[in-house]
N, C-alpha and C positions, 0 to 999 in steps of 0.2 A: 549364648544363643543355641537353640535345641539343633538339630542337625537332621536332613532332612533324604528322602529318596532311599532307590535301593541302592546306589552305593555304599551307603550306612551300613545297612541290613548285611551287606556284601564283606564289608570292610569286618564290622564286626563278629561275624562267622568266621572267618578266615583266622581272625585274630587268635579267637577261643581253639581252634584247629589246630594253629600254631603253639599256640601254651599248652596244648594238651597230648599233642601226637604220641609221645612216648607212654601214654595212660592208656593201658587197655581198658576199652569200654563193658561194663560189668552188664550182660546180658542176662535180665529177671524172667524167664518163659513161666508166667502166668497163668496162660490157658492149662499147660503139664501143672502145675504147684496146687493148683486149688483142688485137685486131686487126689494128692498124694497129703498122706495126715502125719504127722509128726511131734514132737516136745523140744522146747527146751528149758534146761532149767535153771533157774534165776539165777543160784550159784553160780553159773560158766559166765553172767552180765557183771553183777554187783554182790557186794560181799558183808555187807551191812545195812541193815534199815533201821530208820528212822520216821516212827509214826506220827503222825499230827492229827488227832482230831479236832476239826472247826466246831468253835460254839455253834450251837444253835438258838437262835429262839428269833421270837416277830422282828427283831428291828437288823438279822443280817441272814435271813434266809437266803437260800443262792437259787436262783431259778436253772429251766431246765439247758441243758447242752451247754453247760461253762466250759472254760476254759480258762488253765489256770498256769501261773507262772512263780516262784522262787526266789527270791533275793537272801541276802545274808539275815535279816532282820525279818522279812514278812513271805505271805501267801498271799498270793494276790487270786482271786476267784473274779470274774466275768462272764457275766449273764448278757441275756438280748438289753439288761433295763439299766444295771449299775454295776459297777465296778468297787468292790468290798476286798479290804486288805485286813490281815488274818495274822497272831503272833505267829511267828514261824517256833517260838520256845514254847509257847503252849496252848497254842490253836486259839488263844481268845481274838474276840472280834475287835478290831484297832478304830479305825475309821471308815466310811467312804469315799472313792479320789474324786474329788468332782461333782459334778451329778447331769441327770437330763432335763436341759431345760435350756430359753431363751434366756439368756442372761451370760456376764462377763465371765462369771465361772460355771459357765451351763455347757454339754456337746450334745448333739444331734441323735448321733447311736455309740455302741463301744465298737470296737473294733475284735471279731472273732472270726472264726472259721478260716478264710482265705489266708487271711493276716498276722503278721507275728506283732504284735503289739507291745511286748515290753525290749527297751533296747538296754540290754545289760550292760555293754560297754560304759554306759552311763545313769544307769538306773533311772531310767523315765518310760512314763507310760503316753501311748498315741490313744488318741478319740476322735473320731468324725466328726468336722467342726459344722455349724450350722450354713454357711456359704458355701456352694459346688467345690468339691476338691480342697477342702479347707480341711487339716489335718493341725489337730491342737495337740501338744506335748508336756506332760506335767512331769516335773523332778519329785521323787518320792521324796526324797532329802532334803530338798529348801522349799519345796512347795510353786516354785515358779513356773511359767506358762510361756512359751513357744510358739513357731504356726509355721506349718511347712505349707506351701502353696503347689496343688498337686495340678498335672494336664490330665487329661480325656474323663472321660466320664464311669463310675463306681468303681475305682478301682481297688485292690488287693496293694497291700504294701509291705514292705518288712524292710529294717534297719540292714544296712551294709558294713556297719561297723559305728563309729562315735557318733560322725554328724554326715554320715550319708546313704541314701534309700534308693528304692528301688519299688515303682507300681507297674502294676500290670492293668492295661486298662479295657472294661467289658468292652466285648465285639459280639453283641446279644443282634444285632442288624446286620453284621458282617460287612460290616462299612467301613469300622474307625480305619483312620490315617495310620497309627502305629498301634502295636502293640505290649510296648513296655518305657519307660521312662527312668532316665536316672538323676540324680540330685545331689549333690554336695556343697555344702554351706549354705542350705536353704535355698539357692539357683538350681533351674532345672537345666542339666551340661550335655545330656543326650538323647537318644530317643531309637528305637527300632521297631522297621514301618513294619506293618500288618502283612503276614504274609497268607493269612488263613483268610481271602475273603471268599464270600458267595452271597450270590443272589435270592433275595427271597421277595416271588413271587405272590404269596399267598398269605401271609401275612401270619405265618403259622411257623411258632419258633419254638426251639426247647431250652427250657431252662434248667441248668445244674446249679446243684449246691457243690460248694469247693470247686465252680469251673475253674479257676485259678486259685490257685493256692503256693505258699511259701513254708519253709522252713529250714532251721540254721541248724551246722553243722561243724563241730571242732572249729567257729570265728566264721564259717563263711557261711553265703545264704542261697537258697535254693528252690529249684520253681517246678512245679509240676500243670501242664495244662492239660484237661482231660479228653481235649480230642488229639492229642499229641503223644504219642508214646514214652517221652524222652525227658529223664529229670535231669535239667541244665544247673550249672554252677552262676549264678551272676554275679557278677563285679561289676565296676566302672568302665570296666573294658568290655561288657558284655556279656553276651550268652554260652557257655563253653560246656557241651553235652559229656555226663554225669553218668549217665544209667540209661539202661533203652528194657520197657516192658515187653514183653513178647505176647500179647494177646492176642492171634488168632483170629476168631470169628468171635471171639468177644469184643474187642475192642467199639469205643463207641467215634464216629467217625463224623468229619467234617461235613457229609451229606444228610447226615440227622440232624444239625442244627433247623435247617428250612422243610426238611421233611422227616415229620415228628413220630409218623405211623411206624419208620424204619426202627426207632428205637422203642417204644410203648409194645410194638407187635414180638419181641423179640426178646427171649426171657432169658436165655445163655448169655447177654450183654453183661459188663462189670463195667464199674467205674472207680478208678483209684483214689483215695479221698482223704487219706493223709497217710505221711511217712516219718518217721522218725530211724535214725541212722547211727551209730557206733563204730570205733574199728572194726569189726565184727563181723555186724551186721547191719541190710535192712530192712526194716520192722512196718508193713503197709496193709492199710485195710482197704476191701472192694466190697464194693455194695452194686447191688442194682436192686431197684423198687426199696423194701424192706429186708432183705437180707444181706447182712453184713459179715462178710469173711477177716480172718485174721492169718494174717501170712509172714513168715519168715525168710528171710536170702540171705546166706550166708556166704563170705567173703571170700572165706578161704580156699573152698571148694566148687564155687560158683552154681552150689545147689538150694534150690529152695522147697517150704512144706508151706501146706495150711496148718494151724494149729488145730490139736486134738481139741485142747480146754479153752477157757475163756482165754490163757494169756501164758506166758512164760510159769513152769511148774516152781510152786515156792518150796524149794528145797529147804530153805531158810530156816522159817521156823513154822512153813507149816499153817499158816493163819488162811491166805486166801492168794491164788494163781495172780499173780500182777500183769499188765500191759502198758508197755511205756507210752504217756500222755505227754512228754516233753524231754529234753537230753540239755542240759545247760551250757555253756562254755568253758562251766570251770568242770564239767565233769559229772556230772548229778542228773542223777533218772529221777523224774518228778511221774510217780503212780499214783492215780485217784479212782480210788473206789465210791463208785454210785452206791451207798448200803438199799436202793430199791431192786437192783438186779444180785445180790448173795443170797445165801440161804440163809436159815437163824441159824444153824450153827455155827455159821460162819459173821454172821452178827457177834452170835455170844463170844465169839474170839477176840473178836475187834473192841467189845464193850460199847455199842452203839447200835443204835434203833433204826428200823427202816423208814422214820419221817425225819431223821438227824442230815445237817447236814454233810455232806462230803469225807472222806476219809484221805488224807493224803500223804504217800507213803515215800521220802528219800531214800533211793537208794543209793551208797558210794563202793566204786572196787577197792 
């Protein structure tokens, strides 16, 4: 039975408090870093790549804004339409998992952006099933089918480990009863209530892309909410605070959800919109409207840059600057170069055309 009130909310903070106290909390000051420009170079991350270029041609083109993930055997690529699996030995095009459509092997959308969608522990992919909160599970390996049964409404999800998750569920109304949920053995065992609400008057809301979003980290998983400063660890046990942003008069704030002028009028705003994390460091991009920053925070020193260039400098061999698009479990920087955003020179390095698709580049230390 899900668990309910703010005792929960209570019980569970406390929780994450207590398993964390001896953890100094890694303070990212944002508003200073976007500022100040910097390098690093790929050398100091990984120390070998490993290029893959994906076929191209009509029957496995990748539409725009994928998202892509790594196994021992494939490339898995994720568009708004289909989900296309990829030789990881030589980029050729393998199958489709699934597809969209009404039917017993159909789902509704793929599962991108907020969501981590492939669970390594077990080599399966999630899809948005066509019933509300219906999430279907495909094994790359035997081909079999699953179904997690999600609460609240459009949520954001990401695996906990073999067979247990974690949604976060929209509060576009600033209503919902909770705002995260957790699940083990296909039961939903928890729940923490909503603590962001407000009133809207006027019936005038704003909508972000990546308003919640997740991602995983040396096994464990991680949530960033974008009126929230603070990237949380969650487990079974909770929400246990990770990182705290330091934005200033950027940050975008819980009074902009119902009054939308505060943030459209207001051009120093950012919004954090994914992370990706190493011993090291971590690695986060901020956008507001159409400009997109790339920023570094480094572990050791607790200092952070924006980036000079597109991405971390390739010392390597020199081909094209990279930017980490995923960090695996077992250790593996998965880079994807768009060949629409390089130069040709930097085409002709690669061996591939600006209508080709995708370019994806392992990196291991």
């Amino acid at each position: 039975m899900i668990k309910k009130g703010c005792f929960l909310l209570a019980s569970l903070l406390l929780c994450g408090c207590i398993s964390h106290r001896a953890d100094k909390l890694a303070e990212i000051d944002v508003a200073n870093d976007l500022y100040h420009k910097g390098t690093v170079p790929l050398s100091s991350v990984v120390n070998s790549l490993e290029y893959i270029k994906l076929q191209t041609d009509s029957s496995c083109l990748i539409g725009r804004s994928p998202e892509f993930y790594v196994t021992a055997d494939y490339v898995v690529a994720i568009d708004n339409q289909r989900c296309l699996l990829f030789s990881r030995k030589n980029g050729r095009f393998v199958r489709e998992v699934l597809h969209k459509g009404q039917d017993d092997t159909g789902y509704k959308s793929t599962l991108r952006q907020g969501n981590v969608a492939l669970i390594e522990e077990t080599g399966e992919l999630m899809f948005q099933g066509w019933q509300p909160g219906l999430i279907s599970i495909h094994s790359l390996e035997s081909g079999q089918l699953r179904s997690l049964q999600l609460h609240g409404e459009v949520p954001s999800i990401a695996p906990l480990g073999k067979d247990a998750f974690v949604s976060a569920e929209s509060n576009m109304m600033g209503n919902a009863p909770y705002s995260m949920y957790f699940y083990e053995a296909g039961q939903a065992v928890d729940s923490i209530a909503n603590s962001q609400t407000f009133d809207n008057l006027e019936g005038n809301l704003l909508f972000l892309t990546n308003d919640d979003f997740f991602y995983r980290y040396a096994g464990g998983t991680y949530y960033k909410n974008a009126t929230n400063d603070t990237i949380c660890q969650v487990d079974l046990r909770g929400k246990h605070p990770h990182a705290v942003f330091r934005m200033g008069d950027k940050a975008i704030t819980l009074e902009m959800r119902h009054k939308v002028e505060l943030y459209t009028n207001n051009d120093e705003l950012c919004q954090i919109v994914k992370i990706m994390e190493d011993d090291q460091n971590i690695y986060y991009q901020t956008r507001h409207h159409r400009d997109t920053q790339r920023l570094v925070f480094k572990k050791a020193d607790g200092k952070g840059f924006c980036l000079e260039k597109a991405g971390l400098t390739n010392d390597i061999d020199g081909k094209v600057d990279l930017w980490p698009h995923r960090i695996s479990l077992d250790g593996e920087y998965l880079f994807a170069i768009d060949p629409t955003t390089i130069s040709e020179d930097e085409l002709a390095k690669l061996g591939t055309g600006e209508e080709d698709n995708p370019v994806i580049v392992i990196g291991r230390k």
